[in-house]
ZAMARGU-4260 file (C-alpha; in steps of 0.2 Angstrom, whole numbers, plus 5000, padded with zeros to 4 digits):
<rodrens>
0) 4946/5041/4914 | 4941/5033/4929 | 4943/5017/4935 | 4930/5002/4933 | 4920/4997/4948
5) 4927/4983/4954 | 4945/4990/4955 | 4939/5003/4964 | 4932/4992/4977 | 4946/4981/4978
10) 4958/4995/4980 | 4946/4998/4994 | 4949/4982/5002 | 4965/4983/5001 | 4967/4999/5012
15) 4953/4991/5024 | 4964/4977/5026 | 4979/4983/5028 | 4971/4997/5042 | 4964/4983/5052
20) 4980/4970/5051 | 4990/4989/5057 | 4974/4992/5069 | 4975/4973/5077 | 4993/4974/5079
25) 4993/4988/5089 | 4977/4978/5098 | 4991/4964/5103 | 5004/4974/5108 | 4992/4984/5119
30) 4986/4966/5126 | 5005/4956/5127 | 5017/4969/5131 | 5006/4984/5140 | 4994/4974/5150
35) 4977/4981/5145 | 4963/4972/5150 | 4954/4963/5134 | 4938/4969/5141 | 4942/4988/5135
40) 4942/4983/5116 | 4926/4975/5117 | 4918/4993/5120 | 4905/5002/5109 | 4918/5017/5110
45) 4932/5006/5102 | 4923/4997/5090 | 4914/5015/5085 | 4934/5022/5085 | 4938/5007/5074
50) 4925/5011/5061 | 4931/5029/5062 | 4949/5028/5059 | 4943/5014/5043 | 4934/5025/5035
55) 4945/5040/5039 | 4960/5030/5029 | 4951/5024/5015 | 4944/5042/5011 | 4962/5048/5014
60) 4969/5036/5001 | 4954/5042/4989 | 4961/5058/4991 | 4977/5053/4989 | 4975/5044/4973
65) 4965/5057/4964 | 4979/5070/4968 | 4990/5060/4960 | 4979/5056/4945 | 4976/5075/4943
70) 4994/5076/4944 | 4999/5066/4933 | 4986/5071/4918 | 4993/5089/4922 | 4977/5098/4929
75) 4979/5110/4938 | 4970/5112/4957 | 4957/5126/4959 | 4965/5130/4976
</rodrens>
């Protein structure tokens, strides 16, 4: 059974948030404590990275929760 819409998407959020509070984090340590220049996280490259390592995570956590769904109704994988 899967889940409805707007829990999916919620749980979506969820991971999307919680990747760029982790993401921005290490944005302000990088800034305060290792001195790199403001100007280098204002790049296409970064903001492209960003996006990347966003989607990356939420499609991991997909992954993640179907495994565990499959799991737990006791399928079996085809691998």
């Amino acid at each position: 059974m899967k889940p409805p819409p707007f829990a999916r998407l919620r749980a979506d959020l969820v991971v999307i948030a919680l990747t760029t509070m982790f993401i921005q984090a290490v944005v302000f340590v990088a800034i305060v404590v290792l001195r790199v220049p403001e100007a280098s996280f204002a790049t296409p490259g970064f903001r492209l990275g960003v996006i990347g390592i966003v989607a990356a995570t939420v499609f991991a956590v997909r992954w993640i929760e179907r495994r565990a769904e499959l799991d737990a109704v006791g399928t079996h994988w085809p691998w």
